[in-house]
Residue frames as a rotation matrix with the C-alpha (Angstrom) as fourth column:
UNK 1
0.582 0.813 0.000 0.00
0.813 -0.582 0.000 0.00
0.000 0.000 -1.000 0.00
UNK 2
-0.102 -0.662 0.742 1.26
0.630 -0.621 -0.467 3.48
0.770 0.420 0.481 -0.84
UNK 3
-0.277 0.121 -0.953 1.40
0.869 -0.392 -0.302 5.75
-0.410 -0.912 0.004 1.99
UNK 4
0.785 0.601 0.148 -1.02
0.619 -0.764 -0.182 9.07
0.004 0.234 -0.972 1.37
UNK 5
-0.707 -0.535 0.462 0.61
0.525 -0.835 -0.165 12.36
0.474 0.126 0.872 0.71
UNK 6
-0.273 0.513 -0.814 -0.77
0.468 -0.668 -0.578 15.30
-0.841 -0.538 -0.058 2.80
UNK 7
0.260 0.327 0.909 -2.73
0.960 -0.186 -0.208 17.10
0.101 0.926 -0.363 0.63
UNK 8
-0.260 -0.944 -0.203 -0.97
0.889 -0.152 -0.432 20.50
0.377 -0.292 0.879 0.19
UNK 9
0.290 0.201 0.936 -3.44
-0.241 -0.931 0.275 22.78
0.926 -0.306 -0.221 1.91
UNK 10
0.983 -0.106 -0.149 -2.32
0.155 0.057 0.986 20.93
-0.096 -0.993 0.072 5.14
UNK 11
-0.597 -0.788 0.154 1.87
0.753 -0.616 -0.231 22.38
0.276 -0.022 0.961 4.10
UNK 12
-0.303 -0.206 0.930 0.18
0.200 -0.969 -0.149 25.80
0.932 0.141 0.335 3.92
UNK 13
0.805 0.577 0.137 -1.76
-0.048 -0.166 0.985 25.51
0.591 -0.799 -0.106 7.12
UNK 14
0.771 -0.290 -0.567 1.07
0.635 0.410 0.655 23.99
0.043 -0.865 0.500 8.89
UNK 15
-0.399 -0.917 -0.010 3.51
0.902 -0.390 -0.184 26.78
0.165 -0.082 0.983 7.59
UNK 16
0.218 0.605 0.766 0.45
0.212 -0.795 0.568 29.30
0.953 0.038 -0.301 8.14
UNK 17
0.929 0.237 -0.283 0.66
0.275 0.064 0.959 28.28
0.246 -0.969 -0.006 12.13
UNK 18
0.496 -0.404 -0.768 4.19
0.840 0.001 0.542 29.37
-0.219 -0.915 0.340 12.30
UNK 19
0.137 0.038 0.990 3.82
0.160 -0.987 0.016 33.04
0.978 0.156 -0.141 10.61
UNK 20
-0.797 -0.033 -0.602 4.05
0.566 0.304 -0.766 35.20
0.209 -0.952 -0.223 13.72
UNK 21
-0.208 0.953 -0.222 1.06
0.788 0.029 -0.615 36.42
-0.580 -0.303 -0.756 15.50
UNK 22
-0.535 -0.051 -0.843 1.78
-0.089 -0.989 0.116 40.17
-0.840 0.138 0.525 14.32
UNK 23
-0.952 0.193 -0.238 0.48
-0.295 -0.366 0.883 39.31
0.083 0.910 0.405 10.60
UNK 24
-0.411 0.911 0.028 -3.05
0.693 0.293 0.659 38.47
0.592 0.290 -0.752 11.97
UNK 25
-0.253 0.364 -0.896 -3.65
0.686 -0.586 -0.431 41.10
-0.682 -0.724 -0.101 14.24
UNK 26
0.213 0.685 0.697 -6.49
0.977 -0.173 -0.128 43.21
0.033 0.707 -0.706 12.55
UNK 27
0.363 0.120 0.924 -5.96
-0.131 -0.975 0.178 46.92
0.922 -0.186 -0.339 14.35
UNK 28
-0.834 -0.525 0.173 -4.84
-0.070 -0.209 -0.975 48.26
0.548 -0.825 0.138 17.30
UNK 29
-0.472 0.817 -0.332 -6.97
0.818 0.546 0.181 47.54
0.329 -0.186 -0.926 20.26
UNK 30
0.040 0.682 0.730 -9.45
0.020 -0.731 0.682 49.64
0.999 -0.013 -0.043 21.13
UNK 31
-0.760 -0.197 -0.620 -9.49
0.486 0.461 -0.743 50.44
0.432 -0.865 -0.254 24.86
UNK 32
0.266 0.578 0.772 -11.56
0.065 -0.809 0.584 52.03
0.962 -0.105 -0.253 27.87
UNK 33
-0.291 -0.380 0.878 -11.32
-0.756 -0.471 -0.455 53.13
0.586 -0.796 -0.150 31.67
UNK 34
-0.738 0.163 -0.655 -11.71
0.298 0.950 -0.099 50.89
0.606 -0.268 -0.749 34.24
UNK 35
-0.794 0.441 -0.418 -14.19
0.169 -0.500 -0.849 53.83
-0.583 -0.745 0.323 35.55
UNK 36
-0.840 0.465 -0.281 -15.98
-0.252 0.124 0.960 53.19
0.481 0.877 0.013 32.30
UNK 37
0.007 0.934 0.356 -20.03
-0.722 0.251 -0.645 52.22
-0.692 -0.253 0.676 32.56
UNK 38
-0.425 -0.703 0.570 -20.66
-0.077 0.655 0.751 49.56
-0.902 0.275 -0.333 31.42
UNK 39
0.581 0.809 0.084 -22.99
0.193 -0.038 -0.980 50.96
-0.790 0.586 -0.178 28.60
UNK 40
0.594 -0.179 -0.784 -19.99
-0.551 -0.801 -0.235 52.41
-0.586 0.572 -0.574 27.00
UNK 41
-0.479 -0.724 0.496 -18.73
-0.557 0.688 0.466 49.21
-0.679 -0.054 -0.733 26.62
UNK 42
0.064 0.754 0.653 -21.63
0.552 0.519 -0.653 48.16
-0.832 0.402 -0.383 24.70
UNK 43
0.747 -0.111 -0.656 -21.20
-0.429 -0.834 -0.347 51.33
-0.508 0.540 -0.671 22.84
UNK 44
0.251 -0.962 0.107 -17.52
-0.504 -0.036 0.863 50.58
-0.826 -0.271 -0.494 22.16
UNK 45
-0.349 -0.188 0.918 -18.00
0.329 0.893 0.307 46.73
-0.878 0.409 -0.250 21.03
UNK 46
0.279 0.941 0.190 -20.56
0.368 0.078 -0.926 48.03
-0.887 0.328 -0.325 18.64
UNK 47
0.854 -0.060 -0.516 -19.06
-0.295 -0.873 -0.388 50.56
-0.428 0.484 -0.763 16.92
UNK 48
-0.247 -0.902 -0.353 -15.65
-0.962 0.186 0.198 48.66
-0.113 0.389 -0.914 16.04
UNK 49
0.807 0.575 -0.135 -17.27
-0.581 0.814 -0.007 45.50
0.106 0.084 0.991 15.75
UNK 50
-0.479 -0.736 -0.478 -15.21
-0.266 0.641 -0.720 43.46
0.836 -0.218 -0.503 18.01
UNK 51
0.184 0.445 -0.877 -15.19
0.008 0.891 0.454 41.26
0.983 -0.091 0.160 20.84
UNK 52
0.458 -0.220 -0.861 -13.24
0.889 0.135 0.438 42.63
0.020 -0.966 0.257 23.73
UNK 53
0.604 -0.220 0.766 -11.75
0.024 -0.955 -0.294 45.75
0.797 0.196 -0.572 24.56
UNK 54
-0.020 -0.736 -0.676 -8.57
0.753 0.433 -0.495 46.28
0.657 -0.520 0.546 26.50
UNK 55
0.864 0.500 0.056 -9.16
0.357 -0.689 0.630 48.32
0.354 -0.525 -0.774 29.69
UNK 56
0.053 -0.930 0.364 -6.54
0.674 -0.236 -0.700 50.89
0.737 0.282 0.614 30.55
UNK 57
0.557 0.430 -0.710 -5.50
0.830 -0.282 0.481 52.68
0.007 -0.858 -0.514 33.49
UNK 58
0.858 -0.508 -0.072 -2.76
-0.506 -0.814 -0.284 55.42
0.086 0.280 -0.956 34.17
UNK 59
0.118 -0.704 0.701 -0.41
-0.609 0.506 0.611 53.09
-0.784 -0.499 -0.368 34.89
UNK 60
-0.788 -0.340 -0.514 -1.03
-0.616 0.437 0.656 51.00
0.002 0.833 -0.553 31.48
UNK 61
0.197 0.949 -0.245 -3.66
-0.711 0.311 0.631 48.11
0.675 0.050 0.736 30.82
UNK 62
-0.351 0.205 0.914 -5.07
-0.933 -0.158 -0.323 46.55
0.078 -0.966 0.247 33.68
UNK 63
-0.525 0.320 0.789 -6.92
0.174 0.948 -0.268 43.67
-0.833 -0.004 -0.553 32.38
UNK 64
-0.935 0.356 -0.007 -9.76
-0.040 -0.085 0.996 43.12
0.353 0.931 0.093 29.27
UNK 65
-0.498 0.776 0.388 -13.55
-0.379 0.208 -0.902 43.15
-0.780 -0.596 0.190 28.96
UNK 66
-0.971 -0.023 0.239 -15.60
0.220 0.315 0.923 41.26
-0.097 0.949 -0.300 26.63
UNK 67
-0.277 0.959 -0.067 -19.13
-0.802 -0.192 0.566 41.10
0.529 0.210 0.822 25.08
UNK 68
-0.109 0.178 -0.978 -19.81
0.240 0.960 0.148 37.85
0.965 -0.218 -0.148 27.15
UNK 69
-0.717 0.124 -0.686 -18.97
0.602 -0.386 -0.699 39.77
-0.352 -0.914 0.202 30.91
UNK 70
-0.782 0.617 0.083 -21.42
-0.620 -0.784 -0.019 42.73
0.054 -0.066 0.996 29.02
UNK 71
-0.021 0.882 -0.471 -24.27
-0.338 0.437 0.833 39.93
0.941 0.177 0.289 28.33
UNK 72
-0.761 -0.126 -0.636 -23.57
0.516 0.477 -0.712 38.35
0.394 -0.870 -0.298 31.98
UNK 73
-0.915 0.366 -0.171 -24.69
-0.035 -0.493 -0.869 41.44
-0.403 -0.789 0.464 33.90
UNK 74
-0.743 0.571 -0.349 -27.23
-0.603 -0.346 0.718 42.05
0.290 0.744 0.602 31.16
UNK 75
-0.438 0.391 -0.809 -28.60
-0.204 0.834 0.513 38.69
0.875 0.390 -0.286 32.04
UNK 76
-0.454 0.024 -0.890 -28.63
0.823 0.395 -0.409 39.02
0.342 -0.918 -0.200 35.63
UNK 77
0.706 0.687 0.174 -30.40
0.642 -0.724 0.251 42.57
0.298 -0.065 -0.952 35.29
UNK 78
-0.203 -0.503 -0.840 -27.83
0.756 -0.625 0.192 44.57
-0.622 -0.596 0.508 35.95
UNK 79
0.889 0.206 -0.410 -27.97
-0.026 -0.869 -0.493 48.75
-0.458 0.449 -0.767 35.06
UNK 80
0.108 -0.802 0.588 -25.10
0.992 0.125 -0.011 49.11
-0.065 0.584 0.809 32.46
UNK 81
0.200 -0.475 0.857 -25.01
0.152 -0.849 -0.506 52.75
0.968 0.232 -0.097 33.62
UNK 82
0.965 0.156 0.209 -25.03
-0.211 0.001 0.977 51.79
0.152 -0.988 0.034 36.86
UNK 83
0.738 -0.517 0.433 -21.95
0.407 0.854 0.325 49.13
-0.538 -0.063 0.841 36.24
UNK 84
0.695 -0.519 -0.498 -18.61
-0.687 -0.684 -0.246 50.03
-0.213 0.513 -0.832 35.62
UNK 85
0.361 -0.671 -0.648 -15.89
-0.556 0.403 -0.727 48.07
0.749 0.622 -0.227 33.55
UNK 86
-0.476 -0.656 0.586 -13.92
-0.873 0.272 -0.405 47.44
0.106 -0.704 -0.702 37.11
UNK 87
-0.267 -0.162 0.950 -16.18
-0.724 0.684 -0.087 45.15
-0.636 -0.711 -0.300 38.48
UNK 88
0.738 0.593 0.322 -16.49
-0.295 0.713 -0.636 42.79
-0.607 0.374 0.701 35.23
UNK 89
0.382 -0.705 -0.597 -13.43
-0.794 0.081 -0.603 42.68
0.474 0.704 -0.529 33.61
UNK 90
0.827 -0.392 -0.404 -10.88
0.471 0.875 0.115 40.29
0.309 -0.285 0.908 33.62
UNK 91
0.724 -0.677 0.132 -7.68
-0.591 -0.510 0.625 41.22
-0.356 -0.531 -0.769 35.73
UNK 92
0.020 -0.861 0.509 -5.48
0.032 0.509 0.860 38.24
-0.999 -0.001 0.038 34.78
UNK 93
0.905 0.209 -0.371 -3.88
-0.339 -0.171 -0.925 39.54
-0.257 0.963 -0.084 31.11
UNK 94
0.446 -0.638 0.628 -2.50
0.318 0.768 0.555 36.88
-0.837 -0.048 0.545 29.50
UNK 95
0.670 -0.439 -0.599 0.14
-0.480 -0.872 0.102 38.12
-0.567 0.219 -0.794 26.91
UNK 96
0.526 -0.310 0.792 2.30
0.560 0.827 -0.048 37.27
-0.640 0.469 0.609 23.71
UNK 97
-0.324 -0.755 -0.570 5.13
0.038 -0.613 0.789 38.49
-0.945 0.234 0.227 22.41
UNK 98
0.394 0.098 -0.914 4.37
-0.777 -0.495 -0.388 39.93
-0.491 0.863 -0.119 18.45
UNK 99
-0.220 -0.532 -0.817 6.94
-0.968 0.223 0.116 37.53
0.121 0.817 -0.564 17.04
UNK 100
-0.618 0.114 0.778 5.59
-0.509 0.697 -0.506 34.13
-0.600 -0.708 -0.372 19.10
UNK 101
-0.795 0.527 -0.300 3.71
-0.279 0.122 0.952 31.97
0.538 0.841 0.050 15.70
UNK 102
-0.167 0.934 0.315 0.52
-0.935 -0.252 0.251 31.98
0.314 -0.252 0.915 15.68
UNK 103
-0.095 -0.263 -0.960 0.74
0.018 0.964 -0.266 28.02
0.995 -0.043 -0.087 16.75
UNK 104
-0.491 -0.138 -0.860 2.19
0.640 0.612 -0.464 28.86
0.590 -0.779 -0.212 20.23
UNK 105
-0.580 0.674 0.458 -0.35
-0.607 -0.732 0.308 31.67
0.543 -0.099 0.834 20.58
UNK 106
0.337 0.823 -0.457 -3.22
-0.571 0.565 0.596 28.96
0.749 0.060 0.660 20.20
UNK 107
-0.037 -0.054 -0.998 -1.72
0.385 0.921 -0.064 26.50
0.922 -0.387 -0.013 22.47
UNK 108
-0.872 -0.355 0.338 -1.22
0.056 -0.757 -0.651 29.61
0.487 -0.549 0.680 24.85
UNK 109
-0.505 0.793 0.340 -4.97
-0.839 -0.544 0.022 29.91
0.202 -0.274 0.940 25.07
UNK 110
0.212 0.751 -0.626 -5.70
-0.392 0.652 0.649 26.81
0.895 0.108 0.432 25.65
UNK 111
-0.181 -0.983 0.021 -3.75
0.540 -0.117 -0.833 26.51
0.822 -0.139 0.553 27.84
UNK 112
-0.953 -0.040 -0.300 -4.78
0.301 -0.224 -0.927 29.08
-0.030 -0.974 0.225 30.00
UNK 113
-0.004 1.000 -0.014 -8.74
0.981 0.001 -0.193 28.73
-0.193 -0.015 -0.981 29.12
UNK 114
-0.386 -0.049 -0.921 -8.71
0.215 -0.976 -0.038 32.15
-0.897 -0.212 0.388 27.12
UNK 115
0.364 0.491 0.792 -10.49
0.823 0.228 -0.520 32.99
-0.435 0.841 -0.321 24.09
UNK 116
0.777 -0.512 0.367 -7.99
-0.369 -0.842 -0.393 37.06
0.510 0.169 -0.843 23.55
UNK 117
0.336 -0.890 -0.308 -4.66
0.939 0.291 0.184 37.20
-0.075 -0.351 0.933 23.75
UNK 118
0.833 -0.208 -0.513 -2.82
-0.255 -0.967 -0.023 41.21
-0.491 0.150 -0.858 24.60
UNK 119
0.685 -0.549 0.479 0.10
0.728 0.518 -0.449 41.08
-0.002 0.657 0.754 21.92
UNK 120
0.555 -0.606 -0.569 3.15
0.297 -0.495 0.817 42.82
-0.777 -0.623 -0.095 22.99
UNK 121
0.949 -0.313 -0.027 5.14
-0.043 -0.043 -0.998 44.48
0.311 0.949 -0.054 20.40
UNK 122
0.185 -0.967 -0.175 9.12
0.616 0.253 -0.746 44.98
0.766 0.030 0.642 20.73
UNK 123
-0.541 -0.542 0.643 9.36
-0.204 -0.657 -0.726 47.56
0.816 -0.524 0.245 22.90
UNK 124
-0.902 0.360 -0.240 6.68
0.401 0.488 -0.775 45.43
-0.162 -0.795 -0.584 25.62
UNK 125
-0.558 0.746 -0.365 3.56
-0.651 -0.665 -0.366 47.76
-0.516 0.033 0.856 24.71
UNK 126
0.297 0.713 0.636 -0.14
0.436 0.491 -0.754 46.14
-0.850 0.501 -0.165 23.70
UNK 127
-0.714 -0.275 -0.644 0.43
-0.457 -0.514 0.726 46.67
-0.531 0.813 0.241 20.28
UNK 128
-0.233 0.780 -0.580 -3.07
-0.714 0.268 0.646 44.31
0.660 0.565 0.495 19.43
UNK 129
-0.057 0.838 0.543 -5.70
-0.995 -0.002 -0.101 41.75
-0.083 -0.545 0.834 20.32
UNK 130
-0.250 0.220 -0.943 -6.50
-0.467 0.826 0.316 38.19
0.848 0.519 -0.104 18.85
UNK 131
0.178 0.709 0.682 -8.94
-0.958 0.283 -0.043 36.24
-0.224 -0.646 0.730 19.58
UNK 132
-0.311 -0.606 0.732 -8.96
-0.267 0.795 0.545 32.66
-0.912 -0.026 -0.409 19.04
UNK 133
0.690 0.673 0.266 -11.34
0.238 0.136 -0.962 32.80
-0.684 0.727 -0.066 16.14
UNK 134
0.483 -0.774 -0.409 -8.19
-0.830 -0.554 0.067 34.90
-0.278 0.307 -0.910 14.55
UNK 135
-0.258 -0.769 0.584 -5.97
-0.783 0.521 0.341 31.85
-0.567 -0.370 -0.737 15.29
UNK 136
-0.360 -0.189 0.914 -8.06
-0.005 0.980 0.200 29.67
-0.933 0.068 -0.354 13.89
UNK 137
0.674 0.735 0.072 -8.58
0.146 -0.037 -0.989 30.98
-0.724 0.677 -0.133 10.85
């Protein structure tokens, strides 16, 4: 029996997964306060049609919020001018260097049960977002 050849969209995939992250990141991220309501967060997602937003303090970014923490409160009746950003975000921001392929991104998030990664450029600054949808596409 002849042994199969991969067929050669699985080469491009498998040399797709070690591009590095930088050439899928879409835009810089979009951010807000961590004194933010959360209506403006709704506002925010909307308007840039995206999924999370990276919450910033004076000190630099603090943690992320997503459309999932806005539907939460949403769900549980909270006022989204009542609610600010602080007490729904996530604090723990998991992070990836720009040049890291998009491979050990993905395992990254799995990894630590995340679904955004903050992407550090050279000089350590968020320099973008990605989600896993990103990754796996």
């Amino acid at each position: 029996m002849t042994p199969r050849r991969a067929p050669m969209g699985d080469a491009l995939d498998a040399a797709a997964a070690e591009q590095p992250i930088r050439r899928i990141m879409k835009c810089r991220p979009v951010t807000v306060e961590q004194h933010d309501p959360l209506r403006e967060v709704a506002k925010e997602l909307a308007a840039n049609e995206i999924g999370v937003l990276l919450v910033s303090s004076p000190i630099g970014p603090v943690g992320m919020i997503s459309e999932r923490d806005v539907v939460a409160v949403v769900a549980a009746g909270g006022d989204l001018e009542r609610e600010q950003v602080r007490s729904v975000m996530s604090v723990d921001l998991v992070t990836a260097a720009s040049t890291e392929s998009i491979a050990s991104v993905g395992r990254l998030m799995i990894d630590a049960g995340v679904r955004h990664v903050a992407i550090r450029g050279d000089d350590g600054r968020i320099t973008g977002l990605v989600s896993i949808r990103d990754v796996l596409a």
